[in-house]
N, C-alpha and C positions, 0 to 999 in steps of 0.2 A: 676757346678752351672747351673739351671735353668733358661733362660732367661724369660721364661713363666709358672707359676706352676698355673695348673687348679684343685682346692682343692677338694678332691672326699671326700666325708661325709657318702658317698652310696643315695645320692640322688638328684642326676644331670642326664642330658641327655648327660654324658662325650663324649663319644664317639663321637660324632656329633662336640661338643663343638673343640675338637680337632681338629677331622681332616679338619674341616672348619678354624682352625687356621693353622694347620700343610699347608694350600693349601696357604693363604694370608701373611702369614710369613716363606718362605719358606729358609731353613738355620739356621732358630732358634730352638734352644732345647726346646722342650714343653716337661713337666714334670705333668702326674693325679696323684697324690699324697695326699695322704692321713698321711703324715710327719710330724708334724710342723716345725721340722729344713729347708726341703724343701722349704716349704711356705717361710720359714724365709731368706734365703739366696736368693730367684729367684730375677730376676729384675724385672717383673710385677707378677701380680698376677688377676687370674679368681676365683671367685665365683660365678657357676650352682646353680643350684638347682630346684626343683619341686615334689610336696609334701605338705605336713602339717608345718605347724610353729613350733607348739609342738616339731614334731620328729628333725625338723632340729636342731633347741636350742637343744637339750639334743644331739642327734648325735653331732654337734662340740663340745660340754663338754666331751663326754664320749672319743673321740678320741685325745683331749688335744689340738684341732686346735683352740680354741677360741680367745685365746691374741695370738697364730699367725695369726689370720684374721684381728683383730683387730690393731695388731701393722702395718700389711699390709695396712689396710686402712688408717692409718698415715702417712707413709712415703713412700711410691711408688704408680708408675700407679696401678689402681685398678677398677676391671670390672666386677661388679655383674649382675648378670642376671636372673630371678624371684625371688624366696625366696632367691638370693644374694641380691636387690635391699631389701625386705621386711625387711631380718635379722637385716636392717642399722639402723632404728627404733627403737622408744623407745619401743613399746608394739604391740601385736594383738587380733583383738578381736578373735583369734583362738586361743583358748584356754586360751584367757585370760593370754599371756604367755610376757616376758619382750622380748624384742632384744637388740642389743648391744649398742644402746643407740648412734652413730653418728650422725644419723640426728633426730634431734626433728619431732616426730608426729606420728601417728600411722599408724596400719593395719586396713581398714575397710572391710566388707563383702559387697559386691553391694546384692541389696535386693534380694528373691528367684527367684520373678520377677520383673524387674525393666521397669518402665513402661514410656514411652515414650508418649505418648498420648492416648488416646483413640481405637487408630486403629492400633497401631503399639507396638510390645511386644517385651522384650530383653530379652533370654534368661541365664540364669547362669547355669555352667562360662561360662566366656566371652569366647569364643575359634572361632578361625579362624583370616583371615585379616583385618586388619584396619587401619587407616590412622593416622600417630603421625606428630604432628605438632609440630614443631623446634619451642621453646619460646626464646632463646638466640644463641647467635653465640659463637659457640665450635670448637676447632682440632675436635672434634671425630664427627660433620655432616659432616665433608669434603666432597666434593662431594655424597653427601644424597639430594638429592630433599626436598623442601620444602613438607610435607604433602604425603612423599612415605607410601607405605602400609607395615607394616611387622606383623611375627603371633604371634599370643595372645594365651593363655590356661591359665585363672586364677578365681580364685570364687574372690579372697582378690584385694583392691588397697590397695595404700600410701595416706595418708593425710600427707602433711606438716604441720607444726605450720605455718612458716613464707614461705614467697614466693621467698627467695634468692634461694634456693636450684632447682628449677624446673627446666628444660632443653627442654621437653617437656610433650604435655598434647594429649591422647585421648578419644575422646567422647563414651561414652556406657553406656546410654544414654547422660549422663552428663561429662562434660567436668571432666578427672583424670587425675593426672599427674601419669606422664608411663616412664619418665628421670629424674633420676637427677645428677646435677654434684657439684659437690664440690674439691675445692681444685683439689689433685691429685686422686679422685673419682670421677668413672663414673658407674651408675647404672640406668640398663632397665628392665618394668616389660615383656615386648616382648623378643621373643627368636631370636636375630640376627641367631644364628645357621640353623636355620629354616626359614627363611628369603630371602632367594635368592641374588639378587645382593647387595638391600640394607642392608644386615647384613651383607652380603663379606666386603663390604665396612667399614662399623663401626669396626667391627674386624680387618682389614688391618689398620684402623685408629690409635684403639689401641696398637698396638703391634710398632708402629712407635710414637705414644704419647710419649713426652717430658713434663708433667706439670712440673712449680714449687712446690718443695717439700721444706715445710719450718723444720729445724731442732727443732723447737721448736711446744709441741702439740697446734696442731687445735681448735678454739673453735668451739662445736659445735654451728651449725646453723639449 
């Protein structure tokens, strides 16, 4: 058994994803897997990804991971990370496609240009560093700096419906949330892998994360 299965769909930045875990969990069996019995048995569970929405939804259908991602996000640690964080969503407006429906709210597009003032332009996507500010106190900022920089490569965010779920939010231009945690879910639209210390960090955090996991399903929130 797996003590860490990082769900390959064919479109993640595995490799990275790994061996940046293989370095901060060093003695635990890390399993890319593309299984869902794998998924299903590990003790945590990653979900990569980057890419389109469209292909992701149909890539975890056509490979049968779907209700093992989904029953993963119910009852064990669980660590999405881009389109892992988007997938959790009800809908996006990329292509108009449904997600797995965990957390209430959707995907939006930040505009082609998004405009900050008059003098100052943002371009899309968002890609490079930037600073996430911690909204609640989690295991997983453990030792994270308040407002450390980590990297971004995304055209989409999250909107939540309700604001339980946020963990943290970055500005570009506008304040988005880029965390959220739930329950025994944890999901970033930033790539810890890519990241330097401060992703070492949340990665080491993860893989030593103890949530409570209630036997009974979650509502969502």
């Amino acid at each position: 058994m797996a003590d860490i299965a990082i769900v390959d769909y064919g479109m993640g930045n595995l490799r990275s994803v790994s061996k940046a875990l293989e370095h901060v969990a060093q003695g635990a069996s890390i399993s890319v897997t593309s299984d869902p019995d794998v998924v299903r048995r590990a003790s945590r569970v990653v979900v990569p990804g980057q890419g389109a929405m469209p292909d992701c939804m149909r890539e975890l259908d056509r490979l049968g991971l779907t209700d093992a991602v989904v029953d993963a996000a119910m009852c064990k640690p669980f660590l999405g990370i881009c389109l892992g964080l988007q997938m959790l969503f009800d809908s996006s407006d990329e292509g108009n496609v449904k997600g797995l429906g965990i957390v209430t709210g959707k995907v939006r597009r930040f505009a082609a240009t998004a405009a900050a003032d008059a003098e100052q332009r943002f371009k899309v996507p968002h890609m490079g560093w930037n600073q996430v500010h911690q909204a609640v106190e989690h295991p997983m900022w453990k030792d994270i700096p308040q407002d450390a920089r980590f990297y971004f490569v995304h055209s989409y965010y999250v909107e939540t419906t309700h604001p339980e779920p946020l963990a943290a939010y970055t500005r570009y231009p506008f304040p988005f949330t880029c965390a959220v945690a739930k329950d025994n879910i944890f999901a970033v639209q930033f790539h810890p892998e890519k990241s330097q210390e401060a992703g070492l960090a949340l990665l080491s955090n993860f893989a030593r994360w103890q949530p409570a996991v209630s036997s009974d399903t979650p509502s969502r929130v």
